[in-house]
MIMI-741101 format. One record per residue (C-alpha): x, y, z. Coordinates in steps of 0.05 Angstrom, whole numbers, padded with zeros to 5 digits, always signed. Example, Ala and Ser with C-alpha at 12.3 -4.5 7.8 and 13.67 -1.06 7.14 Angstrom:
2
+00246-00090+00156 +00273-00021+00143 
***
This chain:
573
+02120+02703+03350 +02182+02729+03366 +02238+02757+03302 +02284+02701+03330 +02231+02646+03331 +02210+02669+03256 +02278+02661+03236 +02287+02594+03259 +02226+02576+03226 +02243+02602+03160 +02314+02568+03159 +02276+02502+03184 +02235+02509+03128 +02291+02517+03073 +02326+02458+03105 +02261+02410+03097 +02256+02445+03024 +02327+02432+03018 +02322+02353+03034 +02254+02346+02992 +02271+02382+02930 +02341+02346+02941 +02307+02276+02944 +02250+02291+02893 +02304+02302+02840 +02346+02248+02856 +02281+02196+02847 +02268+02232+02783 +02340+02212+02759 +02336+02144+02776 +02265+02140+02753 +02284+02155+02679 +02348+02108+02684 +02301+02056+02701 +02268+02067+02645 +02323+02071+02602 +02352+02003+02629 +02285+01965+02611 +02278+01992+02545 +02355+01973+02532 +02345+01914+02555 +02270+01906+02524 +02309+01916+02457 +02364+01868+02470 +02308+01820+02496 +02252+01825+02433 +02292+01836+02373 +02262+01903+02353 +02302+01955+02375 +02260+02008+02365 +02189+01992+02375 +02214+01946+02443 +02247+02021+02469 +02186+02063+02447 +02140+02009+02475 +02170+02017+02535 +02172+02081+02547 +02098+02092+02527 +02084+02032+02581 +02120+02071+02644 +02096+02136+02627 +02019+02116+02620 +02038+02076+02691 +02064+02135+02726 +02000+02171+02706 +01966+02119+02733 +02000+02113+02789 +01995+02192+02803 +01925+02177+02808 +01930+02116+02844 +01969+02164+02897 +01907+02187+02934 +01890+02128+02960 +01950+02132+03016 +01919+02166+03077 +01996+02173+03104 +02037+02202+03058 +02097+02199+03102 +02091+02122+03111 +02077+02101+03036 +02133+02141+03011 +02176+02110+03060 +02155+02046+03038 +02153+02064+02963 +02221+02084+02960 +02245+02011+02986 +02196+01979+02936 +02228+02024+02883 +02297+02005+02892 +02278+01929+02906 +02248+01924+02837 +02296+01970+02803 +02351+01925+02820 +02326+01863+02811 +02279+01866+02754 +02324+01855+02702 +02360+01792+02734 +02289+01768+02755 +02269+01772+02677 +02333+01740+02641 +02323+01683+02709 +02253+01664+02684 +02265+01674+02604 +02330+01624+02616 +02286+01577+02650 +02232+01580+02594 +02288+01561+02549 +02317+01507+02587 +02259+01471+02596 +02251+01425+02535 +02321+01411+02546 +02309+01388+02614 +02245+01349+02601 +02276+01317+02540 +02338+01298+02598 +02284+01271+02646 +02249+01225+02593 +02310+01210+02564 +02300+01223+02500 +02353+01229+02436 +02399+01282+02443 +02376+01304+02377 +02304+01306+02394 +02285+01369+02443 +02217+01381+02456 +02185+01452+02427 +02114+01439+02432 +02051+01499+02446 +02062+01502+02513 +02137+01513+02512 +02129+01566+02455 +02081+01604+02487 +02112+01602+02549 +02176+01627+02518 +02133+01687+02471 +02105+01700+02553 +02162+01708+02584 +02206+01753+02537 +02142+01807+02543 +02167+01806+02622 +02199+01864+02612 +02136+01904+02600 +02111+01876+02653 +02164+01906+02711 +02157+01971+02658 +02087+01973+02684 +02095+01969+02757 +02163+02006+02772 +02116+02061+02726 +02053+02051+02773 +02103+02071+02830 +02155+02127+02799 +02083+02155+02784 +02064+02162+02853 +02125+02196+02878 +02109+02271+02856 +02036+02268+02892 +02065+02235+02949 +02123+02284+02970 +02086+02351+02947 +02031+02334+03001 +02088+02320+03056 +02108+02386+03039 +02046+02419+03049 +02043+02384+03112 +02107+02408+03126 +02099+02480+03114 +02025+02470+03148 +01995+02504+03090 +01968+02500+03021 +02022+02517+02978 +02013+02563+02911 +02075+02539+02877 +02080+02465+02910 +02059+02431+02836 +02112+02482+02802 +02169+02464+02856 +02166+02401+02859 +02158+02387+02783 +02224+02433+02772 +02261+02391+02807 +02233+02325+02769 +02250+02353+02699 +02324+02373+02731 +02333+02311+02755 +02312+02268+02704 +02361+02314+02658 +02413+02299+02698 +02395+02223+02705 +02394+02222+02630 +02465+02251+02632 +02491+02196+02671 +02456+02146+02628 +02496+02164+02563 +02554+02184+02592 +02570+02127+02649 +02513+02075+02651 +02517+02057+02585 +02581+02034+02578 +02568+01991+02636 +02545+01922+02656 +02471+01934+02650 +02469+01896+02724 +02524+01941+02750 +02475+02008+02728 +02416+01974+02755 +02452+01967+02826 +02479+02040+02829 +02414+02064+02808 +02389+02028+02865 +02429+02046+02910 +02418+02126+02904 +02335+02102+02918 +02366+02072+02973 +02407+02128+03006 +02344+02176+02991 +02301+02125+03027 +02345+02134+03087 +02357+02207+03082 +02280+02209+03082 +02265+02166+03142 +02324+02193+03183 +02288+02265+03178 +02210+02241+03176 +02218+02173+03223 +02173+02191+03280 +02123+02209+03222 +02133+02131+03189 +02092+02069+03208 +02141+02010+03227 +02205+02056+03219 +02247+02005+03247 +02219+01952+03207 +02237+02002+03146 +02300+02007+03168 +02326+01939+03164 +02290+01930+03101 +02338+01983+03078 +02404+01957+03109 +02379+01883+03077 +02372+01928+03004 +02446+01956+03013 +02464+01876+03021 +02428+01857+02966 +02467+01917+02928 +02529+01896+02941 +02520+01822+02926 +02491+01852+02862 +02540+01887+02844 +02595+01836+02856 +02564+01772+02824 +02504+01807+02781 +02540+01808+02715 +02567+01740+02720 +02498+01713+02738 +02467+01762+02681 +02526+01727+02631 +02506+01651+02658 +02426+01669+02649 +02436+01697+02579 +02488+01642+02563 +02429+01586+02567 +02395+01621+02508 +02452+01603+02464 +02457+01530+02432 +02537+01534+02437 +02580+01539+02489 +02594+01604+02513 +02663+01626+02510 +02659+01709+02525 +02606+01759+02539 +02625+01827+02545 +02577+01892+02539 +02609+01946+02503 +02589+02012+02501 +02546+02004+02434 +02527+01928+02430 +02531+01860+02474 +02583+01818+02439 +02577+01733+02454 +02632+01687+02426 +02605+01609+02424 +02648+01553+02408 +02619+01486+02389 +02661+01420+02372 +02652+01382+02304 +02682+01308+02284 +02688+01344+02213 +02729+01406+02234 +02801+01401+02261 +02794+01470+02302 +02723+01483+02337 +02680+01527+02305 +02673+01603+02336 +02605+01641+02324 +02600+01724+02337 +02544+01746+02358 +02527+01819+02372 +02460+01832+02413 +02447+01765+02398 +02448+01763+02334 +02487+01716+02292 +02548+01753+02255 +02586+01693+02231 +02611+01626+02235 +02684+01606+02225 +02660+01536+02188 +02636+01581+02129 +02647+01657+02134 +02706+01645+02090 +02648+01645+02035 +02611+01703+02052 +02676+01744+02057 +02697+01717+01995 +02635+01742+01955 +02638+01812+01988 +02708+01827+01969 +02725+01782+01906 +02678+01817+01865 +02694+01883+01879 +02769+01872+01877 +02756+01839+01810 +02711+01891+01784 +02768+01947+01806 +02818+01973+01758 +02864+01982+01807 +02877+01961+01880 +02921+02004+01922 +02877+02040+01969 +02819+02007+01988 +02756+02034+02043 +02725+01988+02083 +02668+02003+02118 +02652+01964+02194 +02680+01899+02187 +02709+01905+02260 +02728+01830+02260 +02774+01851+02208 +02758+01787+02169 +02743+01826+02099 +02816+01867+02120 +02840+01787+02125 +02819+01780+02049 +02828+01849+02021 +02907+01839+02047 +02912+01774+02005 +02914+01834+01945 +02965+01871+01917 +02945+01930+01962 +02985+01996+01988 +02937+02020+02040 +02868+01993+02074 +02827+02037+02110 +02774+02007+02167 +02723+02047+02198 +02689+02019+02252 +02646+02049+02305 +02660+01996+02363 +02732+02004+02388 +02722+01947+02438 +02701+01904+02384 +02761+01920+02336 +02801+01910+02398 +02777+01839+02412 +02797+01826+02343 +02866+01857+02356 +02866+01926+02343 +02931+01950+02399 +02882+01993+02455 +02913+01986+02529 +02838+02006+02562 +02815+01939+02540 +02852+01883+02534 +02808+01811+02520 +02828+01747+02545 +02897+01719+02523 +02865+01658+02493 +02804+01688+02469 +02852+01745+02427 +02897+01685+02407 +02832+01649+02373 +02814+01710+02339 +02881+01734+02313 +02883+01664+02279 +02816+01676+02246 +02830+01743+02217 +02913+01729+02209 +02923+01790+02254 +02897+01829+02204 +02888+01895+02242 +02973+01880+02268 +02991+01892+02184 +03032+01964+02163 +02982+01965+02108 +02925+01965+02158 +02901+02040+02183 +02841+02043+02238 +02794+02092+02247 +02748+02086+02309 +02690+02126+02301 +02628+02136+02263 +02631+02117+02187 +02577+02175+02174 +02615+02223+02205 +02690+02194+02189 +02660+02187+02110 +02650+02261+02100 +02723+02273+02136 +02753+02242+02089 +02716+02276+02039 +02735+02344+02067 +02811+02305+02056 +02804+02294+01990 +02816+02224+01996 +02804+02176+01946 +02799+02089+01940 +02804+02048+01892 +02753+01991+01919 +02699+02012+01973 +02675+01947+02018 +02615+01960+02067 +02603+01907+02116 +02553+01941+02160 +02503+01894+02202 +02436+01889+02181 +02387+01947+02168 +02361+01921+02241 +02362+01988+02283 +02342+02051+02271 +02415+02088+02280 +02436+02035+02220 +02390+02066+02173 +02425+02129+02155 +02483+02088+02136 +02447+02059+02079 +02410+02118+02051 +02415+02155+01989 +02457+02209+02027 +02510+02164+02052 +02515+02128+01985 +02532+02194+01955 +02582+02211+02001 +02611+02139+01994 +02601+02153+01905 +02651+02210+01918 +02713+02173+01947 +02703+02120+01897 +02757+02122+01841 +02724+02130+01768 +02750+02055+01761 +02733+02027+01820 +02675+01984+01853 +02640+01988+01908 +02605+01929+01946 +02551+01924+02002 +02528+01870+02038 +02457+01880+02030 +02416+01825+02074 +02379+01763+02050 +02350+01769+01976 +02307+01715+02001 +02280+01726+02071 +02280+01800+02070 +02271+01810+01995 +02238+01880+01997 +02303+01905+02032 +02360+01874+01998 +02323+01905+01934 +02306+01970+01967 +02387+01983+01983 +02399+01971+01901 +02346+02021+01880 +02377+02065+01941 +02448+02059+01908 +02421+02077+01850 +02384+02142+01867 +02465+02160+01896 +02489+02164+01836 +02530+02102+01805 +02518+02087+01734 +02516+02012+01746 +02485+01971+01799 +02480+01895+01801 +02460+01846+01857 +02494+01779+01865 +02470+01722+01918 +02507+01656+01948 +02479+01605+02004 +02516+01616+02065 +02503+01547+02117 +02488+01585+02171 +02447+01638+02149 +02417+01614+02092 +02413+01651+02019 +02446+01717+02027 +02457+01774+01974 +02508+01836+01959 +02496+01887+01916 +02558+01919+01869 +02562+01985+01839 +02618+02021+01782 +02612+02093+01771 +02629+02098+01695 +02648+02048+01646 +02630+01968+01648 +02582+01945+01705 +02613+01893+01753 +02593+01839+01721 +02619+01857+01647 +02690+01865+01687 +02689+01797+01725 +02673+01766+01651 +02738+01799+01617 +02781+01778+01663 +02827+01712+01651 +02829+01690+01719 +02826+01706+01788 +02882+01759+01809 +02882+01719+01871 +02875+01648+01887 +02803+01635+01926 +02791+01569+01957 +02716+01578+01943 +02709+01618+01875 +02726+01624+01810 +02704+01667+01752 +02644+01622+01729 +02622+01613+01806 +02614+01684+01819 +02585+01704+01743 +02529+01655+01768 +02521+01694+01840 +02486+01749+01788 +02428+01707+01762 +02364+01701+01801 +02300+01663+01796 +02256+01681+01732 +02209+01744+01756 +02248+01757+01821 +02255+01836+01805 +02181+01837+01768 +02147+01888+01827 +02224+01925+01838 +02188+01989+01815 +02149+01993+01875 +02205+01976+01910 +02213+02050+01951 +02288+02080+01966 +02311+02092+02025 +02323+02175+02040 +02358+02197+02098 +02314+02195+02152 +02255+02168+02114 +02266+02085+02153 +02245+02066+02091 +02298+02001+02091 +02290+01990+02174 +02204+01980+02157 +02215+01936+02099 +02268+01898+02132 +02233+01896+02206 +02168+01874+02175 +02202+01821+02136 +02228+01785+02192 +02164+01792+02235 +02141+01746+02185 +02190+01702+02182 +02183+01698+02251 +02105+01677+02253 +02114+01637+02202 +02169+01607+02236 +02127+01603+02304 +02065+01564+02259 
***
């Protein structure tokens, strides 16, 4: 063979290594963002952040070894990668619309049977069948997990033996190659994730995600068509997938919004995905309420309820204020729907401080931001709820993480008289560390020697193991005395705080010596909320074995995740 001829083979070579290596990475990126969208969206779906993400992941990699082996069965390896790569994006794109479709119908259902034999409005069927087929169809996600895994996983075998066929040779460092380019690109796909897709409408990512298995699908069969099977078939099967992309990515999220709207008993009146959490505003219309009554909930979890969070916020910030010597600077800790700012303003204060991680959130509830800007009536409903708390001189917002923001303001010295956290539920992970021994430490420090601090601390009665577990954990931090106080809220049932003083009288002793309330309260008064402190005879008999919660231990997420499991079965029986 001539120098020339050699050459040209060489450079032919580097430009099919080029295009492989190219496309093998660019699969492995979209592979892991597939994964990441289903266990986002697994989480979202099942409740359990954490075991639904790790489930998922466990799922699609034990697929894709699967699938690896399942590779050997293609005879053309030119052909089913072809073919794979349209399968791939098909799914990809469609998998998460295709689950929220079928768990939307499972929830409709009784509704529409009870419509067909028309029955009571009140009465909607929720019989064995219906439950089951509702437990079915929120495991879906597993389900997709499984066979986009069974597929990703047959990718690597696939394109290293069209490049031996290529190069006309067994290759020494094929496995190595090929592999390289699967860890770069799945690094790179994660980078994309966290920094762009996750910000986004999770139908949006799923369609550009797509869309680069799509454009690598025709890359592939532009340079390999004579060796694919039905190329022209393949080829319209692609332009069809850049149709369905675009209709995707114009009307997905608004069909995504109307599927995940039915699982909601109230109308839905927004739905917006922010970068941290899905947040759904419901409105519902009463013959006893003048105004209708607006529910929050954030990844679909009920927050509140305008007929009777005027109660809850009450007993978080009443006692503390109460319990405080003094009330010019006061820390409040999440609360991004500024209703607790709402209350602590009613007070003779100089200067709130509100940390709170979400700034789309705090926006929504009218903190000034010109990148997002909700709905003129939907901001006008809010700013009535909250008294346009966050528009007050008095009122300074931090956006950022209250972990990190916490030991800023350590490092400034700063100092408040009353400290208000109004974190959500112990119900993920990441929330942990911001009830642990370490944070409550950091939190002990701002406090003033004569102030209070409060914490909502979950339901006393459904999850009783954690609402003790965060006392014993306040505790451990440092504060000389900590008390736990419970009210009935309508809408989620019996719900407790727990109060701590550094030095001095405990909470409670304070409340007694005062008078009267500093303030007005439409719901409380002095003997109301002395009475929020006594419990059931025996209630804190086994508190010794009650464990607290360390940073990093998930002491509090265990004891709080396995507490509504139960409720949940039991619930289900």
């Amino acid at each position: 063979m001539s120098a020339t001829n050699t050459r040209r083979s060489k450079v032919s070579l580097l430009g099919h290594d080029i295009l492989l290596i190219t496309v093998m990475a660019v699969l492995a990126g979209c592979g892991l963002i597939y994964e990441y969208l289903l266990s986002h969206y697994a989480g979202r779906v099942l409740g359990s952040v954490e075991s639904a993400i790790y489930a998922m992941i466990g799922t699609m990699i034990v697929a894709m070894g699967i699938g690896a082996f399942l590779a050997r069965w293609f005879n053309d390896a030119f052909t089913a990668f072809a073919w794979l790569e349209s399968l791939i994006a098909l799914i990809g794109m469609g998998c998460i619309l295709a689950i929220a479709s079928v768990i939307a119908v499972s929830y409709s259902l009784p509704h529409l049977f009870s419509s067909i034999f028309n029955l009571p409005p009140d009465v909607v069927l929720n019989g064995y069948v219906f439950q089951k087929l509702q437990q079915w169809s929120r495991f879906l996600p597993y389900v997709f997990g499984l066979i986009l895994g069974l597929f990703i996983g047959m990718e690597i075998p696939l394109i290293a033996r069209i490049r031996q066929h290529v190069y006309g040779r067994f290759l020494e460092n094929n496995a190595g190659t090929i592999y390289g380019a699967d860890y770069i690109g799945a690094g790179i796909g994660a980078a994309i994730w966290v920094s762009i897709m996750l910000a986004m409408p999770i139908m949006q990512a799923a369609a550009w995600t797509a869309l680069f298995n799509i454009i690598a699908g025709l890359v592939f069969l532009w340079r390999y068509h004579s060796y694919v099977r039905f190329a022209k078939l393949l080829l319209v099967c692609h332009l069809l997938l850049l149709l369905l992309f675009s209709f995707i990515l114009l009307f997905g999220s608004s069909w995504m919004n109307s599927l995940s709207n039915v699982l909601y008993k109230d109308k839905v009146i927004y739905s917006q995905a922010t970068k941290y959490q899905h947040v759904v505003l419901t409105e519902r219309l009463s013959k006893n309420q003048p105004q209708p009554i607006t529910d929050l909930y954030l990844n679909g979890r009920l927050q509140f309820s305008s007929i009777d969070e005027q109660i809850y916020h009450s007993m978080l910030v009443y006692p503390a204020m109460l319990a405080s010597n003094r009330h010019e600077r006061v820390l409040i800790i999440g609360g991004g729907d500024g209703l607790a700012l709402r209350d602590v303003l009613k007070w003779p204060v100089n200067a709130v401080t509100l940390i709170d991680l979400d700034g789309q959130l705090l926006n929504l509830f009218g903190h000034q931001n010109e990148e997002f800007t909700p709905p003129a009536h939907i901001a006008k409903r809010l700013l009535q709820l909250n008294n346009s708390a966050m528009h007050d001189p008095r009122a300074n917002i931090i956006i950022g993480d209250a972990f990190i923001e916490v030991e800023k303001l350590l490092d400034q010295a700063a100092q408040f008289d009353t400290i208000l956290i109004d974190l959500p539920d112990p119900n993920h992970p990441d929330l942990n560390k911001m009830y642990s021994d370490y944070f409550y430490n950091h939190v002990r420090q701002l406090l003033a020697a004569d102030g209070a601090m409060a914490v909502q601390s979950t339901s006393p009665y459904h999850a009783k193991k954690a609402f003790l577990s965060i006392a014993k954990t306040v505790k451990a931090a440092g504060f000389a005395h900590v008390e736990q106080y419970q009210q009935n809220i309508p809408s989620f049932g019996q719900w407790g705080w727990t109060i701590a003083t550094k030095m001095g009288q405990s909470a409670s002793a304070r409340i007694n010596a005062v008078s009267k309330l500093t303030v007005p309260s439409r719901w409380l008064s002095k003997e109301y909320l002395l009475a929020s402190f006594v419990f059931p005879n025996n209630y804190f008999e086994h508190v010794k074995d009650i464990k607290v919660n360390s940073l990093g231990s998930g002491q509090l997420y265990d004891y709080y995740r396995t507490a509504w499991q139960i409720e949940s079965e039991l619930y289900k029986n």
